[in-house]
PAZAPA-4460 file (N, C-alpha, C; in steps of 0.05 Angstrom, whole numbers, plus 32768, in hexadecimal, padded with zeros to 4 digits):
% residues 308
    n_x    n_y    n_z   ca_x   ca_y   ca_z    c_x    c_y    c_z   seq   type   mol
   8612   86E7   8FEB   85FF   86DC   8FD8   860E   86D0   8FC0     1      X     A
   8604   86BF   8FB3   860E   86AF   8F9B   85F8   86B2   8F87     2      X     A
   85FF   86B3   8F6C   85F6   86B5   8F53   85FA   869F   8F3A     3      X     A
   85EA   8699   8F36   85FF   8686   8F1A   85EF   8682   8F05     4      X     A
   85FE   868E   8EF5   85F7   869C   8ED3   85FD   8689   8EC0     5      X     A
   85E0   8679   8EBB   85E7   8664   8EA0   85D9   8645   8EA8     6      X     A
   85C0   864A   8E9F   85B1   862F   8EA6   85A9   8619   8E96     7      X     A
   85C5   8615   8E82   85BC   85FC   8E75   85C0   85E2   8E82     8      X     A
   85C4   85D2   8E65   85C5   85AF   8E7B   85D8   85AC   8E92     9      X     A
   85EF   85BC   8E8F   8606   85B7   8EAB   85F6   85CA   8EBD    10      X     A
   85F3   85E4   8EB5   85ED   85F8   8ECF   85D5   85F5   8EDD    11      X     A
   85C7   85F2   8ED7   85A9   85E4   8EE0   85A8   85D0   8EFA    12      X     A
   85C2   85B7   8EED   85C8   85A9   8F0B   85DA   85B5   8F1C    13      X     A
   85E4   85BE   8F12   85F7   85CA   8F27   85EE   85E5   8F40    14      X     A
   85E2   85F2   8F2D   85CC   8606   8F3D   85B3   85EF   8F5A    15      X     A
   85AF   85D8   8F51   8598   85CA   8F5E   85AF   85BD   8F71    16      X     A
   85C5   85B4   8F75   85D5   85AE   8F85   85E3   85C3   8F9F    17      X     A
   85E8   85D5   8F86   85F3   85FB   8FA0   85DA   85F8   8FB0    18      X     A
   85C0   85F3   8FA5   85AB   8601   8FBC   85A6   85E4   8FD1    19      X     A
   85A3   85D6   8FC5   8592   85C0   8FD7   85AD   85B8   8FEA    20      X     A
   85C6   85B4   8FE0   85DF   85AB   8FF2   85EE   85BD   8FF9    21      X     A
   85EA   85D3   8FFC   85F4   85E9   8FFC   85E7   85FE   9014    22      X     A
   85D8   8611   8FFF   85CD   862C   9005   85B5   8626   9014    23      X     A
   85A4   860F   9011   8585   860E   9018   8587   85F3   9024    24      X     A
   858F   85F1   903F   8595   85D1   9048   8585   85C7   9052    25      X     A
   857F   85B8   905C   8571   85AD   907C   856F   85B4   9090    26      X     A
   8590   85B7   9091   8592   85B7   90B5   858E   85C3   90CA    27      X     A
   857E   85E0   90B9   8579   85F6   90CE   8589   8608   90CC    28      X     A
   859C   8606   90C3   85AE   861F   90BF   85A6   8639   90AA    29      X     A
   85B7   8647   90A9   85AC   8662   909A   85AB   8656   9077    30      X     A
   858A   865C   906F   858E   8656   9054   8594   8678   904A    31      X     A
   859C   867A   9028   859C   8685   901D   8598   8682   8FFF    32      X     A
   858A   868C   8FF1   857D   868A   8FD8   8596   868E   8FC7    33      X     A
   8594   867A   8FAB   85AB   8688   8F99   8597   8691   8F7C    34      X     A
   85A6   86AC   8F78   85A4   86BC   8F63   85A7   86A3   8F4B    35      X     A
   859A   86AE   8F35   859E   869B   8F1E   859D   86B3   8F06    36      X     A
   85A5   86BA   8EF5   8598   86BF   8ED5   85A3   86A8   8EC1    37      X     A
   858C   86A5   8EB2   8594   8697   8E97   8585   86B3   8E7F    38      X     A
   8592   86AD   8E65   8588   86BA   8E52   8562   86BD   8E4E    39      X     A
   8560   8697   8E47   853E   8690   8E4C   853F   8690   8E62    40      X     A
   8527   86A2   8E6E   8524   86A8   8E85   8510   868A   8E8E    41      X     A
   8509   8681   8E81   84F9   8661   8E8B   8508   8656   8E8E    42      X     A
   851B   864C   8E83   8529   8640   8E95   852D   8646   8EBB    43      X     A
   8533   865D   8EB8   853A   8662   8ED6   851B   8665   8EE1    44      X     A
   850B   8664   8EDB   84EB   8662   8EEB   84ED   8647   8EE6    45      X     A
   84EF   8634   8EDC   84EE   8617   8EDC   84FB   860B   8EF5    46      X     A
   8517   8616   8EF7   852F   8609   8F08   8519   8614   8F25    47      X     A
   8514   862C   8F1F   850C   863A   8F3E   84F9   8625   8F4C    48      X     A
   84E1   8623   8F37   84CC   860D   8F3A   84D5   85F8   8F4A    49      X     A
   84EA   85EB   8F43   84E5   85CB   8F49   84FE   85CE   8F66    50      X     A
   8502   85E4   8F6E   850F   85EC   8F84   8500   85ED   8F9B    51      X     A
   8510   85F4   8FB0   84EF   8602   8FC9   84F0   861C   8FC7    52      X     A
   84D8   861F   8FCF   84DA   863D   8FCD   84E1   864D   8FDA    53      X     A
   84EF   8664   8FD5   84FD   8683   8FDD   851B   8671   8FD3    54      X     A
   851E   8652   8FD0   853E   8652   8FCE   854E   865E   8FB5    55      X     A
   8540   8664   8F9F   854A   866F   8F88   8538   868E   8F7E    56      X     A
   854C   86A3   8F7C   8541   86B3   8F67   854B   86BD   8F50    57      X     A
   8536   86C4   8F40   8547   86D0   8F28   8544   86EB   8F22    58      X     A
   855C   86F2   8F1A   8567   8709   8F18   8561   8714   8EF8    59      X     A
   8554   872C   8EFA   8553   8735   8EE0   8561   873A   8EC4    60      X     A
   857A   873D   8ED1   8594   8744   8EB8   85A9   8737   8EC7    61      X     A
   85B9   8737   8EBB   85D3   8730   8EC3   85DD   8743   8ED2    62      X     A
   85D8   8759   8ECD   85E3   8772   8EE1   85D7   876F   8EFA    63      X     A
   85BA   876B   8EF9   85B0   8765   8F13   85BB   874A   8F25    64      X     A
   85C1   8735   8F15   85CA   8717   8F20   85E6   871E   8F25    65      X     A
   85FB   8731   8F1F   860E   8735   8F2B   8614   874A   8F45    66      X     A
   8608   8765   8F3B   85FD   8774   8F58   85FD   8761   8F76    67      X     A
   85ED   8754   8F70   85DC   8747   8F87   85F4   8734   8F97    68      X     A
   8600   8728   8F8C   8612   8713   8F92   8633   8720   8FA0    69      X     A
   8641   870A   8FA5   865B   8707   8FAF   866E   86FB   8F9F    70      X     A
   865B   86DC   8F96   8664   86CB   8F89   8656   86C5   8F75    71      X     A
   8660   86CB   8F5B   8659   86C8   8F3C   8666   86AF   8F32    72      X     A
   8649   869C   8F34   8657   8677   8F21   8653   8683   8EFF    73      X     A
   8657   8684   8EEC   8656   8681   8ED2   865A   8663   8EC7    74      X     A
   8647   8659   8EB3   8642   8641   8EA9   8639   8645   8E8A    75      X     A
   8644   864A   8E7A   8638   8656   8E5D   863D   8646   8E4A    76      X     A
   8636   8644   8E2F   8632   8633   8E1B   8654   8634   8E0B    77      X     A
   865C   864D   8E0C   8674   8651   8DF8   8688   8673   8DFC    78      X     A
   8699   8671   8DFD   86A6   8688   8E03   869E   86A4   8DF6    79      X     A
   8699   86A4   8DE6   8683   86C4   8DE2   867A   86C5   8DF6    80      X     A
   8668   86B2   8E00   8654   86B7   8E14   8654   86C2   8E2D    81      X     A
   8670   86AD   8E38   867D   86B9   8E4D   8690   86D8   8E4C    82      X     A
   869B   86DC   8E30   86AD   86ED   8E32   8695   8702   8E3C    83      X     A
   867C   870A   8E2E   8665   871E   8E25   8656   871B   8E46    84      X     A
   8655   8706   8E58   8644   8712   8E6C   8664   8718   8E80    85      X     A
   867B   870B   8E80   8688   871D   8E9A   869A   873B   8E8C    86      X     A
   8691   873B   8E6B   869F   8758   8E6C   8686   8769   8E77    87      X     A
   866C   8766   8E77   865F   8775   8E79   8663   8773   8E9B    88      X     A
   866D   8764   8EA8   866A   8760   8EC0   8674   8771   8ED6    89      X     A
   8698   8777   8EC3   86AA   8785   8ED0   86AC   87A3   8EC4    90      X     A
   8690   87A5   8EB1   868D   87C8   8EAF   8686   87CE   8EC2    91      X     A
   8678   87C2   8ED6   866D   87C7   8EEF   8660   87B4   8F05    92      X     A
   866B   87BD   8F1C   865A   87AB   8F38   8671   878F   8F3E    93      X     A
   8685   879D   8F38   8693   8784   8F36   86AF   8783   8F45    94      X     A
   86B6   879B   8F4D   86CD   879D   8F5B   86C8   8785   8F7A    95      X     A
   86DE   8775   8F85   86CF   8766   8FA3   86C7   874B   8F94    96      X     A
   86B5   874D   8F7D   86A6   872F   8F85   86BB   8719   8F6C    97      X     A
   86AC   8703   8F76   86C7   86EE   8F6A   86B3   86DA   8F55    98      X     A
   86BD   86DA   8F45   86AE   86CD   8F27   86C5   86B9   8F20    99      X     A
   86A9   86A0   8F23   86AF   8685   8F23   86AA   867A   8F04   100      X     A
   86BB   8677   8EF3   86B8   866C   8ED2   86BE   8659   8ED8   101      X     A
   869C   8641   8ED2   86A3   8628   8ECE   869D   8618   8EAF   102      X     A
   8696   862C   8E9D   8697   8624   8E84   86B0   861E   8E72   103      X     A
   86AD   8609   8E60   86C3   8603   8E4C   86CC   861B   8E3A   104      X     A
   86E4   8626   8E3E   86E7   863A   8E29   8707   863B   8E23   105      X     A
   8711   863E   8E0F   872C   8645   8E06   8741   864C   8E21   106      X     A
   874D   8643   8E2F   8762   8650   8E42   8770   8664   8E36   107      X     A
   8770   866D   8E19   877D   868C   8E15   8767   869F   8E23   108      X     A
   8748   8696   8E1E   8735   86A6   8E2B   8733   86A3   8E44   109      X     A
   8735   8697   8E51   8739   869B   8E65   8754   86A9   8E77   110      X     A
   8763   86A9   8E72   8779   86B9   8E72   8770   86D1   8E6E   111      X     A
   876A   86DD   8E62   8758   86F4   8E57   8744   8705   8E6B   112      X     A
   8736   86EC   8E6C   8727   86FB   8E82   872F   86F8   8E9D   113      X     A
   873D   86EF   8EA0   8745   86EC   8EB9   875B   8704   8EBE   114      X     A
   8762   870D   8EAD   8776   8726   8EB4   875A   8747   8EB0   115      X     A
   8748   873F   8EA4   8734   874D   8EA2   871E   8751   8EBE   116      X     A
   871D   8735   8ECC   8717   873C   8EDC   8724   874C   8EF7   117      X     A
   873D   8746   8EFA   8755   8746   8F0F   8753   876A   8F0F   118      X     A
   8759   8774   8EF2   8754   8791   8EEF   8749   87A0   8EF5   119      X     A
   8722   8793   8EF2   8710   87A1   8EFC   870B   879F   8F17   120      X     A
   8720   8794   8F29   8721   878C   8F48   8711   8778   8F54   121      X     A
   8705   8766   8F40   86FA   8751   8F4E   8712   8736   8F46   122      X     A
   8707   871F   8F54   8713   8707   8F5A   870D   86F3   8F46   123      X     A
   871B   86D5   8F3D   8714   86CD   8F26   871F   86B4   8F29   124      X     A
   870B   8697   8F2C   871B   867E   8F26   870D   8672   8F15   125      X     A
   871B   8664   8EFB   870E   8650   8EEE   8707   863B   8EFD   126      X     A
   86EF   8633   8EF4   86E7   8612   8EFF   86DC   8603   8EF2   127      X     A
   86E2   85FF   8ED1   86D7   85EF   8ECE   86CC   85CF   8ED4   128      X     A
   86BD   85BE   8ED3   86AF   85A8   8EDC   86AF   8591   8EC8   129      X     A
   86BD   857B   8ECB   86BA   855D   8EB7   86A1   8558   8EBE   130      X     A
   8691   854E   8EB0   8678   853A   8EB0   865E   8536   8EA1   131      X     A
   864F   8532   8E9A   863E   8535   8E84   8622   8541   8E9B   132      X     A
   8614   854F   8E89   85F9   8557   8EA5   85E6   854C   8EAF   133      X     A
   85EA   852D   8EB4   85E5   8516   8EC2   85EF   8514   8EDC   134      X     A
   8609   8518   8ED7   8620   851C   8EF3   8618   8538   8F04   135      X     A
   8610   854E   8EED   860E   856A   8EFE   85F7   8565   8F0A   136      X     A
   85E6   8556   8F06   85CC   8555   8F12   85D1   8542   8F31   137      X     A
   85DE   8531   8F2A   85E4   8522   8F3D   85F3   852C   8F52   138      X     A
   8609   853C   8F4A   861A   8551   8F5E   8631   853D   8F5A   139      X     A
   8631   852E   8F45   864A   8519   8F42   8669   8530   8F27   140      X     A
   8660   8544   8F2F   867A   8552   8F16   8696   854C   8F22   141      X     A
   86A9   855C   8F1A   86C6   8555   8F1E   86CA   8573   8F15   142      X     A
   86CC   857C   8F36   86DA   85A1   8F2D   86F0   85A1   8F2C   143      X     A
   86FB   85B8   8F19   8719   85C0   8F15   871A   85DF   8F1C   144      X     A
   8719   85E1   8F37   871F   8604   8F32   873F   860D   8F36   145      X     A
   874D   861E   8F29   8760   862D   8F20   875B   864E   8F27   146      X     A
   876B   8655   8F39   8774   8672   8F41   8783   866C   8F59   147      X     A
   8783   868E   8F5E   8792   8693   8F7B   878A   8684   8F96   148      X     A
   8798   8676   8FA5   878D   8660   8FB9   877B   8672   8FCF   149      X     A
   877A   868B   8FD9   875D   868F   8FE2   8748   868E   8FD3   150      X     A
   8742   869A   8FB8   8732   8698   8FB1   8721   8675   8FA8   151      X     A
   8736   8665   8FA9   872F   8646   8F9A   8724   863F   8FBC   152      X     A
   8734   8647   8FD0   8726   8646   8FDF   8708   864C   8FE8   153      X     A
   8707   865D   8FDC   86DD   866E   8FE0   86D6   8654   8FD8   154      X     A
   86DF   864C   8FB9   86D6   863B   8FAA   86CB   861C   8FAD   155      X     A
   86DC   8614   8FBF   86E1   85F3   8FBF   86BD   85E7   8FD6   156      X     A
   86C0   8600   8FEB   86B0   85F1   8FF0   868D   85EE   8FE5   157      X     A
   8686   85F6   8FC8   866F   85EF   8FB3   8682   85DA   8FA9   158      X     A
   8696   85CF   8FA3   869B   85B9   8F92   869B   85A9   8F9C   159      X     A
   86A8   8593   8FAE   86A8   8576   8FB6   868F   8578   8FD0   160      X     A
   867B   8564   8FCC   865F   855B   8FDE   864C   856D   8FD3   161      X     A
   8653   8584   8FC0   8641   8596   8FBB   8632   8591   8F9E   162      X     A
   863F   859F   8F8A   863F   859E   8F6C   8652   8587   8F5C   163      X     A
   865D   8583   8F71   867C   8564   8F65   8683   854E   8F7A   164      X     A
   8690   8538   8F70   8690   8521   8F7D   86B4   852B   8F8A   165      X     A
   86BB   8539   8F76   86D5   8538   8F7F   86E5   8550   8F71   166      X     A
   86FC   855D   8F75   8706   8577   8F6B   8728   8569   8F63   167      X     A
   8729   8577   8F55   874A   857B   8F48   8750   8599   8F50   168      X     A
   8763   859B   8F64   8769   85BB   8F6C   8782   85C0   8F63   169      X     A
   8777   85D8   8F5B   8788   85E3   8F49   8795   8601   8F58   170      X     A
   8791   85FE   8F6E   8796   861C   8F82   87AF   8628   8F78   171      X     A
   87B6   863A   8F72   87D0   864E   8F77   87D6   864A   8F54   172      X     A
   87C8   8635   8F36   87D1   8638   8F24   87C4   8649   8F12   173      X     A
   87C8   865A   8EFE   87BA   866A   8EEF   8797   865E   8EE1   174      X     A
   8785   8671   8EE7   8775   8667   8EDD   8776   8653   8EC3   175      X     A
   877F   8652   8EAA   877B   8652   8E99   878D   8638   8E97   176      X     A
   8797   8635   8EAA   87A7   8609   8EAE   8785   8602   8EB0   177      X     A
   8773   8604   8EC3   8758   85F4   8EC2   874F   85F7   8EAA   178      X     A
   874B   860B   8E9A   8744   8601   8E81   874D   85FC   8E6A   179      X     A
   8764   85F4   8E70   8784   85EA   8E59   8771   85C8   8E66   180      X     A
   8771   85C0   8E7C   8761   85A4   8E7B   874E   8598   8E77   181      X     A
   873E   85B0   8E7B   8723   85AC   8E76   8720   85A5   8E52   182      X     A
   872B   85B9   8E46   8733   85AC   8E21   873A   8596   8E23   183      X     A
   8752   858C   8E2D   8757   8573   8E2A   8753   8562   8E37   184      X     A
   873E   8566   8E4B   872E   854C   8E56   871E   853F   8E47   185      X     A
   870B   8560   8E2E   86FB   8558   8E2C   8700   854D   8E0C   186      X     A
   8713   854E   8E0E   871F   8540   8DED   871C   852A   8DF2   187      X     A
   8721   851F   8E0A   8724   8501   8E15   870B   84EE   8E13   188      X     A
   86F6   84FD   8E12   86DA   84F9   8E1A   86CD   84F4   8DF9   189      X     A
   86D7   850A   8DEB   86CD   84FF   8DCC   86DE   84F3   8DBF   190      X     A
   86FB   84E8   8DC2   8705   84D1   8DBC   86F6   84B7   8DC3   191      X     A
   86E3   84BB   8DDD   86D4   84A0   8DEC   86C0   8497   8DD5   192      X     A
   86B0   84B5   8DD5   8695   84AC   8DC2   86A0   84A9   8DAA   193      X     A
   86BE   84AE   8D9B   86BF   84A2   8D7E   86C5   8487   8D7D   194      X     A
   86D0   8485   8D93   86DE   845E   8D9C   86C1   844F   8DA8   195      X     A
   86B9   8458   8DAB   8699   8440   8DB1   868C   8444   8D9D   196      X     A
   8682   8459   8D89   866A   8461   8D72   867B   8451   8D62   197      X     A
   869A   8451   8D5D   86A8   843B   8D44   86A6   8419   8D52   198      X     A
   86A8   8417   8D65   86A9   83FA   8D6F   8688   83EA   8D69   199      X     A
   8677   83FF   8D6B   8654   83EF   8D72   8657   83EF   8D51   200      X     A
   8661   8400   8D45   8657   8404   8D2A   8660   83E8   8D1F   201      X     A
   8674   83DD   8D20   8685   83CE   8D1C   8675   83B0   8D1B   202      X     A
   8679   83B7   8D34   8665   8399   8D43   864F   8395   8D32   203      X     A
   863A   83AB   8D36   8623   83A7   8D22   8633   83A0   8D07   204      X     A
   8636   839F   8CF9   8640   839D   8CD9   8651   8381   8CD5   205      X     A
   865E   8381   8CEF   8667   835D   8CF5   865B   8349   8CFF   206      X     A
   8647   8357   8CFE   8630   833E   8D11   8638   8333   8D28   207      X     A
   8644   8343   8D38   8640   8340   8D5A   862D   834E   8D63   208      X     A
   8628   833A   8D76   860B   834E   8D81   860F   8364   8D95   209      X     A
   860B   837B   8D95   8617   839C   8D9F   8613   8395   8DB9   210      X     A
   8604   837E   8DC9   8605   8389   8DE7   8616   8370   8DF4   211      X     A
   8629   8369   8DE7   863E   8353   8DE8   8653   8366   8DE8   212      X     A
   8655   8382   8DCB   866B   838F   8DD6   8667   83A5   8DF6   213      X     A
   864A   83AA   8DEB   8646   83B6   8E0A   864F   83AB   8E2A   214      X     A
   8648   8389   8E29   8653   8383   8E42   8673   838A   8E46   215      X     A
   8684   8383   8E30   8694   8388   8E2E   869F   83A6   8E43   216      X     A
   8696   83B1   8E2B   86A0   83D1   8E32   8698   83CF   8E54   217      X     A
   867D   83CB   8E5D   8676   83C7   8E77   8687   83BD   8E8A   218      X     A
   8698   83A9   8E82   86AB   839B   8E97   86BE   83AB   8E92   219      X     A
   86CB   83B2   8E7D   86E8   83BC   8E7B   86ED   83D2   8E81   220      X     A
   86D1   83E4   8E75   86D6   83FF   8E7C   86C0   840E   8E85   221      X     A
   86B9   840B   8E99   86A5   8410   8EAB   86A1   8434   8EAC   222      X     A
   8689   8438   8EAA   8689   8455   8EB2   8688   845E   8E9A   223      X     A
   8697   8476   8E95   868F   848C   8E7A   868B   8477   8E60   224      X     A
   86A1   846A   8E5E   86A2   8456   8E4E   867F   8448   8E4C   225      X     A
   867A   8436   8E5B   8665   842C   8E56   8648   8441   8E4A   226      X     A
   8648   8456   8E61   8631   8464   8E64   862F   847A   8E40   227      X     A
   8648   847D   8E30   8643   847B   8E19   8635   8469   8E06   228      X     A
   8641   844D   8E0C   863D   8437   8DF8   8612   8437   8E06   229      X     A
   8611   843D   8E1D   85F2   8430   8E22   85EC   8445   8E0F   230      X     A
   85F0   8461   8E16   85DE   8474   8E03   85DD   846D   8DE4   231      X     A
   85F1   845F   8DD5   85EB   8462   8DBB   85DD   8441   8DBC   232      X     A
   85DF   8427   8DC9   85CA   8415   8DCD   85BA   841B   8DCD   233      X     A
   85A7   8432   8DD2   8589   8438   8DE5   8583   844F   8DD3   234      X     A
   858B   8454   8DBE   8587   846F   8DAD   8589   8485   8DBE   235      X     A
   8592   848D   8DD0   8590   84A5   8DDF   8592   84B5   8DD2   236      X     A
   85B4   84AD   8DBD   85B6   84CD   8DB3   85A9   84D6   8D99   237      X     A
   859E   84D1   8D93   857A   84CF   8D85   8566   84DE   8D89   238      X     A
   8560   84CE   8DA2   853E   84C5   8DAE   8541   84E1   8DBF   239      X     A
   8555   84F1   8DC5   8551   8502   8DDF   8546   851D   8DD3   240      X     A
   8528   8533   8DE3   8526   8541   8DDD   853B   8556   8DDC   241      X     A
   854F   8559   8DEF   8562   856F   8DF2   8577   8560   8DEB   242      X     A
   8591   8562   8DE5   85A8   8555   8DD9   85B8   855E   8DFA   243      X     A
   85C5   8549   8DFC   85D0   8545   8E14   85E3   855A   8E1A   244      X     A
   85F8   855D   8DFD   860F   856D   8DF7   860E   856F   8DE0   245      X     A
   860B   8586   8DD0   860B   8592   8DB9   8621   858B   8D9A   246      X     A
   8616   8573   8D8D   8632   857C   8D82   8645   8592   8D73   247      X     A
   862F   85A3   8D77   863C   85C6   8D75   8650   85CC   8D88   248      X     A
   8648   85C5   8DA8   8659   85CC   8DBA   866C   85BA   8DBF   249      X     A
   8666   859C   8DAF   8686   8596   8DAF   8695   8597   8D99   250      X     A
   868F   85A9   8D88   86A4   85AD   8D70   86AE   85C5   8D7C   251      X     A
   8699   85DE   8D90   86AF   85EC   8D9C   86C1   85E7   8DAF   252      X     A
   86C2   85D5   8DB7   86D6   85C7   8DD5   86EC   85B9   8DC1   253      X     A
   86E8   85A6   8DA6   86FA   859A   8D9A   870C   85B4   8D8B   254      X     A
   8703   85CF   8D8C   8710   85E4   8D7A   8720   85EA   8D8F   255      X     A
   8717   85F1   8D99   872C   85F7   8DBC   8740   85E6   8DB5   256      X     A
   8748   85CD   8DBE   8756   85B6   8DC2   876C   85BC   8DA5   257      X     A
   875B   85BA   8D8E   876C   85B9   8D6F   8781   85D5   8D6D   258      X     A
   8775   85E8   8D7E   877F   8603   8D7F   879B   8602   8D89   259      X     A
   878D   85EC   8DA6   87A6   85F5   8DC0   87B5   85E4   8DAE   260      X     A
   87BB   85CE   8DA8   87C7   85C3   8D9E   87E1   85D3   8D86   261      X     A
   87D5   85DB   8D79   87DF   85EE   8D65   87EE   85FA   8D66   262      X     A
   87E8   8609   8D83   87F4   8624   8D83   8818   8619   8D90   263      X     A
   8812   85F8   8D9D   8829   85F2   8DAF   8836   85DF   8D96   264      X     A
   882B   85DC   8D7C   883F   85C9   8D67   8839   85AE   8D64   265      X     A
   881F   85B1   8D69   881C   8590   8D70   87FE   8583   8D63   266      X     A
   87F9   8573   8D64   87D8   8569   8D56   87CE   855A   8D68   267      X     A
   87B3   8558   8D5E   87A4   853D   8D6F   8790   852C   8D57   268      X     A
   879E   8524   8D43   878F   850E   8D2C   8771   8509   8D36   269      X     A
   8771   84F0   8D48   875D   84E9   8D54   874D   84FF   8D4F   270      X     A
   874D   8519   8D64   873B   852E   8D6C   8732   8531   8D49   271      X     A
   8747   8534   8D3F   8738   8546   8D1A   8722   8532   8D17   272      X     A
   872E   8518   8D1D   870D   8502   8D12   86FA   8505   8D19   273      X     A
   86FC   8508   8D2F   86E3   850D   8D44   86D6   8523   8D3A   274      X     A
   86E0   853D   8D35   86D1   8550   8D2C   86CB   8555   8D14   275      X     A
   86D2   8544   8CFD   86C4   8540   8CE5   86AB   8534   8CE8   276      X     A
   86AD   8515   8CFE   868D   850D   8CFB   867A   851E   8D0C   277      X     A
   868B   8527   8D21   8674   8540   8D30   8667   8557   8D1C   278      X     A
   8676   855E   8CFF   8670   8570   8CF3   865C   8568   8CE1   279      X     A
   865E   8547   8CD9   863B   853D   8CD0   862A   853B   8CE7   280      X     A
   862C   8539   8CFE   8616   8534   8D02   860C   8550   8D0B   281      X     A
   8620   8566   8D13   8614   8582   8D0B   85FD   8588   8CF5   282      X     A
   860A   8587   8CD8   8602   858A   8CC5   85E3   8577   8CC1   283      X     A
   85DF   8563   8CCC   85CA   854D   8CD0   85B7   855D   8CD9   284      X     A
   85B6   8557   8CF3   85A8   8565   8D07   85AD   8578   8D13   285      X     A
   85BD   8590   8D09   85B6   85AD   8D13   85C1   85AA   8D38   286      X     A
   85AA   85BD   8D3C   85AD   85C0   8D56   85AE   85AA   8D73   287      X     A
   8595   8599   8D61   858E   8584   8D71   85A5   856A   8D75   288      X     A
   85B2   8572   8D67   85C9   8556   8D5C   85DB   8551   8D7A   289      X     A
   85DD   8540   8D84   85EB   853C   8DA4   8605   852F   8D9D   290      X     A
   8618   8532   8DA8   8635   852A   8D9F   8639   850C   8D9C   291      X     A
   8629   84F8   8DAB   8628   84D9   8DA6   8618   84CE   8D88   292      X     A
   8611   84E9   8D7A   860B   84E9   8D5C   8625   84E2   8D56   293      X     A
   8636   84DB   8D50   864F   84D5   8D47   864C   84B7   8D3D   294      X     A
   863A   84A2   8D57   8635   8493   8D49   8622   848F   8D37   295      X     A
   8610   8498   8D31   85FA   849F   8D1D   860A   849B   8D05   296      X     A
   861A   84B5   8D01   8621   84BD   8CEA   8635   84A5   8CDF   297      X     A
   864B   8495   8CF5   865C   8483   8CEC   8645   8466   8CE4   298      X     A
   8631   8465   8CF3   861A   844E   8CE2   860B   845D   8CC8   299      X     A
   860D   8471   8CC3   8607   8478   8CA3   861A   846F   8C92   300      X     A
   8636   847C   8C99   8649   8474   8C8A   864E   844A   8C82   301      X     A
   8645   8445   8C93   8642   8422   8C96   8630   841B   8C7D   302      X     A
   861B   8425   8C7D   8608   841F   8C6E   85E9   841B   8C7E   303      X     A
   85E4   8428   8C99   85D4   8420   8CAE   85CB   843F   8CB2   304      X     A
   85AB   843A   8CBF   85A1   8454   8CCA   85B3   8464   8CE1   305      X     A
   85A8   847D   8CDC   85B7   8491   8CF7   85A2   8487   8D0B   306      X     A
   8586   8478   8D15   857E   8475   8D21   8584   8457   8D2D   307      X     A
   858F   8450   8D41   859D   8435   8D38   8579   8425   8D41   308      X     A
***
């Protein structure tokens, strides 16, 4: 049995991919239901809903969603989170089963727990996932799992046709190399949104017309590249009831990155910029504020609404 603990915007698709390409197929073969807990328990009656039925259940506690299982996915907002449900995990019911961390978190923490779990006799690969939760929905992520090569083994086959388009294996290296990349992939990703939110801003204020730089970006740099510049064209990161990506949670992914950096003697300029304007549009909009707020805040500074 499989479990997987954490149903926000990534875990949600990724949970709807394990079952439907996975666990609960077509073809006649043996289905099997996967365990879910989230904190809000509606969420996980939501996910169950729009599933078939018997393919998902939810588990009362976390104690119960681990009990039940073999294989423990974890997907969480921020490393407290994770540290707080697998220490509670390996006080008990935990010796045998193998806990899959695919959330962004510090590779010293992970290191951490990964010798935490090894102790309490269960099994342990990071995996974190590139993609925004567009892709997890799609089953289009990019897994990185890191551990011992049987266990990445259990692993691989939920990542590529399943939950990801494609894997970076990381078999036989310490957990905590997958999330030494996962930081600095995802540094890569808000260097994107500060280089498109400064380029449109630009444009607007020089009187080019923004979907002249958009074709642009379109031909040259197809993909992440563009699918930023449409969101801040189209007000997405605005107009959306839920914020895509928190810019709370990427000032914790850019603290990661500024940390690792630190600790090896080194900087990332760029990154500090980025997380100053992430810290207005924190301060702006609170909770709601989505990390492509960056351009908002750089068209205030212009002299132009945060609403473009």
């Amino acid at each position: 049995m499989i479990t997987f603990i954490g149903l926000g915007n990534m875990g949600r698709g990724m949970c709807r991919n394990l079952v439907l390409k996975h666990l609960w197929t077509k073809d006649g073969g043996t289905r099997k239901p996967l365990i879910v807990f989230n904190r809000t328990r509606s969420r996980a009656e939501q996910l169950q809903a729009q599933l078939p039925p018997g393919s998902v259940e939810i588990a009362d506690s976390v104690d119960d969603a681990i009990s039940r299982a073999d294989i423990i996915f974890t997907c969480l907002s921020n490393d407290e989170a994770v540290k707080k449900v697998l220490t509670n995990a390996i006080s008990s019911h935990a010796a045998g089963k193998l806990f899959v961390e695919c959330s962004t978190i510090h590779p010293l923490v992970t290191k951490a727990l990964t010798e935490q779990v090894l102790q309490a006799g269960a099994r342990f690969v990071a995996c974190p996932v590139f993609g925004a939760p567009d892709r997890a929905e799609a089953g289009q992520l990019v897994c990185v799992p890191a551990g011992p090569q049987v266990d990445v083994q259990c692993v691989l086959p939920f990542c590529k046709g399943v939950m990801g388009r494609d894997v970076i294996d990381l078999s036989g290296k310490a957990p905590e190399v997958a999330s030494t990349l996962k930081v600095l992939g995802n540094s890569f990703i808000f260097h994107m949104v500060e280089v498109v939110a400064e380029g449109h801003v630009l444009a607007e204020k020089a009187g080019l017309d923004n979907s002249l730089l958009h074709e642009y970006v379109e031909k040259f740099f197809p993909g992440v590249y563009a699918s930023y510049s449409t969101r801040m064209m189209t007000g997405d990161y605005w107009t959306r009831d839920e914020p895509l990506f928190t810019a709370q949670l990427a000032r914790k992914d850019i603290k990661h990155a500024l940390s690792l950096a630190e600790s090896v003697g080194t900087r990332m300029p760029g990154l500090e910029v980025v997380d100053r304007n992430l810290a207005k549009v924190e301060t702006l909009k609170q909770e709601s504020g989505d990390y492509v707020g960056i351009y908002g805040v750089l068209r205030q500074e212009a002299g132009l609404e945060y609403e473009n």
